[in-house]
C-alpha positions as CSV (number, residue, x, y, z in Angstrom):
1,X,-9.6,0.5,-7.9
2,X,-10.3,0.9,-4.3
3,X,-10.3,-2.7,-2.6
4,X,-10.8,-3.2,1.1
5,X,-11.1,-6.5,2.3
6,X,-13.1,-8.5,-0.1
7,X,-14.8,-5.4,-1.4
8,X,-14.1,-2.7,-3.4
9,X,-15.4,1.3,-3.5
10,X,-17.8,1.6,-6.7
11,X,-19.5,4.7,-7.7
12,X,-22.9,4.3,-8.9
13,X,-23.0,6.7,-11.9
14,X,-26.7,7.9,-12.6
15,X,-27.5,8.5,-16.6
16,X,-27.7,12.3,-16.8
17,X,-23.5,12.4,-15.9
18,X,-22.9,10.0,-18.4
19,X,-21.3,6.3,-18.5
20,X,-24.4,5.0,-16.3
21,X,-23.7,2.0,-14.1
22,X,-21.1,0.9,-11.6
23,X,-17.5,1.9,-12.1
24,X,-14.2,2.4,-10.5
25,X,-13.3,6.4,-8.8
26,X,-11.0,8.4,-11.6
27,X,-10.5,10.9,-14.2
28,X,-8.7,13.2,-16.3
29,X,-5.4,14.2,-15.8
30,X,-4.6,18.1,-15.2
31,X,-1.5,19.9,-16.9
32,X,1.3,19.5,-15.1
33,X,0.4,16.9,-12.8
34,X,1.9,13.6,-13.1
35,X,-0.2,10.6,-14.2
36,X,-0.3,9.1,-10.1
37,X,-1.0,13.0,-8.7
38,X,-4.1,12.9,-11.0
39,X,-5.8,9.1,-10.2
40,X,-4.9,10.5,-5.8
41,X,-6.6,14.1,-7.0
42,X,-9.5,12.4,-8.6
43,X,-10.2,9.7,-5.9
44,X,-9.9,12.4,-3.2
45,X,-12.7,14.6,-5.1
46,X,-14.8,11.8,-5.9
47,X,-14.9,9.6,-2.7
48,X,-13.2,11.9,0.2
49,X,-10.6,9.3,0.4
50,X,-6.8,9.9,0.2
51,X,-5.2,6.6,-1.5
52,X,-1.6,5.9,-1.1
53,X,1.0,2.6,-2.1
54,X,-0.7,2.5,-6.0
55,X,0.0,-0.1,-7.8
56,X,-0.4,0.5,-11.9
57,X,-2.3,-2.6,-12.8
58,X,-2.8,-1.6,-16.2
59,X,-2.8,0.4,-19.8
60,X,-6.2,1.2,-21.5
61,X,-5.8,2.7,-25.0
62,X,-8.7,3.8,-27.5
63,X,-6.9,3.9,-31.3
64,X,-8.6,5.7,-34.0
65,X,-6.1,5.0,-37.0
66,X,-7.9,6.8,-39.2
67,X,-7.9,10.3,-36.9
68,X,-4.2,9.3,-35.9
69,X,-5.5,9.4,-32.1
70,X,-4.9,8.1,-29.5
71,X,-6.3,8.0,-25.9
72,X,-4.6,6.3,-23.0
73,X,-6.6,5.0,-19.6
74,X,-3.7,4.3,-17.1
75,X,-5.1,1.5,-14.1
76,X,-4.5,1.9,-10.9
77,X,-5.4,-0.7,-7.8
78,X,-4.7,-0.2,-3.6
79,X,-5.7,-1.2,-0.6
80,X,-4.0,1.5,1.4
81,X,-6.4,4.8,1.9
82,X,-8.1,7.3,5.0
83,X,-10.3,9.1,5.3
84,X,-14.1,9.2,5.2
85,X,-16.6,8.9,2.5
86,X,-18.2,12.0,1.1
87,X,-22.4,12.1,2.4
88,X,-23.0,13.7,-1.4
89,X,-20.4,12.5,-3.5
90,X,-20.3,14.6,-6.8
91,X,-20.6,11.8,-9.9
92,X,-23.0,9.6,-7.9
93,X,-23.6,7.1,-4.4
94,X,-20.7,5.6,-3.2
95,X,-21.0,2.0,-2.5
96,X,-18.4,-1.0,-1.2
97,X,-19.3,-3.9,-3.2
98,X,-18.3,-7.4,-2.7
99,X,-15.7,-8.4,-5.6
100,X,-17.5,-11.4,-6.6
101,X,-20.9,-10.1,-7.1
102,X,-19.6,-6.5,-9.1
103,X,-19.7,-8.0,-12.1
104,X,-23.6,-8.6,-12.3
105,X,-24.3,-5.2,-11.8
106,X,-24.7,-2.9,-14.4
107,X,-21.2,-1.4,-15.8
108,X,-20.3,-0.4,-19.2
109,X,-18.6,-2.8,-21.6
110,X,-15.3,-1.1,-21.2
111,X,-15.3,-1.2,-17.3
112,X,-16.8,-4.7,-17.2
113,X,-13.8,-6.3,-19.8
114,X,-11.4,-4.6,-17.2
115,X,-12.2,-5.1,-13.9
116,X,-11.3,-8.8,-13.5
117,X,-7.4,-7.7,-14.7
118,X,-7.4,-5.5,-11.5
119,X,-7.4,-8.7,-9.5
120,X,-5.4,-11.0,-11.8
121,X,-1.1,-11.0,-11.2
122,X,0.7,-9.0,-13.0
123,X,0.0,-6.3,-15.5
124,X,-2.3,-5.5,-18.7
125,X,-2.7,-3.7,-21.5
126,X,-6.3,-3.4,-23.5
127,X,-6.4,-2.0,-27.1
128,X,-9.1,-1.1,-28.4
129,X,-9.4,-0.1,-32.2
130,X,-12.1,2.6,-32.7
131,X,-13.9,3.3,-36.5
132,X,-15.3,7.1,-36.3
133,X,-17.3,6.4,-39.5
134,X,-19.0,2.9,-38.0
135,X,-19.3,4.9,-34.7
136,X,-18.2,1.2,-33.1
137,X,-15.0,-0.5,-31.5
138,X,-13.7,-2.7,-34.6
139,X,-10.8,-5.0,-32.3
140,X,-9.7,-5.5,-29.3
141,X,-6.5,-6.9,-27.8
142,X,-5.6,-8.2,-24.1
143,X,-1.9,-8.8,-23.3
144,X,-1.2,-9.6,-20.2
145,X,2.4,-9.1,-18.7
């Protein structure tokens, strides 16, 4: 999460690239780069910006116990970044949002549960439980530390 001010830097994902709506610059992580490398790689591709000073707000984990898997979302939040925004930004229009309007926009479930944390003290950790055969999230768990 990108803040500047009272804003923060929201892509605006259209429906054919999937996970339509507002949400936070970020990705997947590349073999062998290390967890921080990948969320500075992916906001540089994404947005043009080069974010420094991260601060790991929070854990996001999907659990399927039936499929023993597991997949882990690792938070991120700064204020400290240069650069210039991309004119055609590759997963959709880049926009600076104020921080207490964001949530009435359109964002999916996930991002919407999570993006008040970013904001909150402290740290988090969301788990969700996941049933394959309902095709559905079954629980989910906030701890905050």
């Amino acid at each position: 999460m990108i803040q500047r001010n009272n804003e923060v830097l929201l892509i605006k994902r259209p429906n054919h690239r999937g996970f339509p709506g507002y949400i936070a610059p970020g990705g997947k992580v590349d073999f062998p780069e290390s967890i921080v490398q990948a969320a500075i790689r992916e906001v540089k591709e994404e947005t043009g910006l080069l974010v420094s000073n991260l601060t790991f707000k929070g854990l996001d984990e999907y659990v399927n116990p039936k499929g023993n898997v597991r997949y882990m979302v690792f938070n991120y939040w700064t204020d400290s970044f240069e650069g210039e925004l991309l004119l055609n930004p590759p997963e959709g229009e880049l926009l600076w949002i104020p921080i207490d309007t964001a949530l009435h926009l359109p964002m999916q479930d996930w991002f919407k549960e999570r993006f008040p944390l970013f904001f909150e003290t402290g740290t988090f950790e969301i788990q969700r439980v996941w049933d394959n055969e309902l095709n559905k999230q079954i629980s989910m768990t906030i701890t905050h530390t």
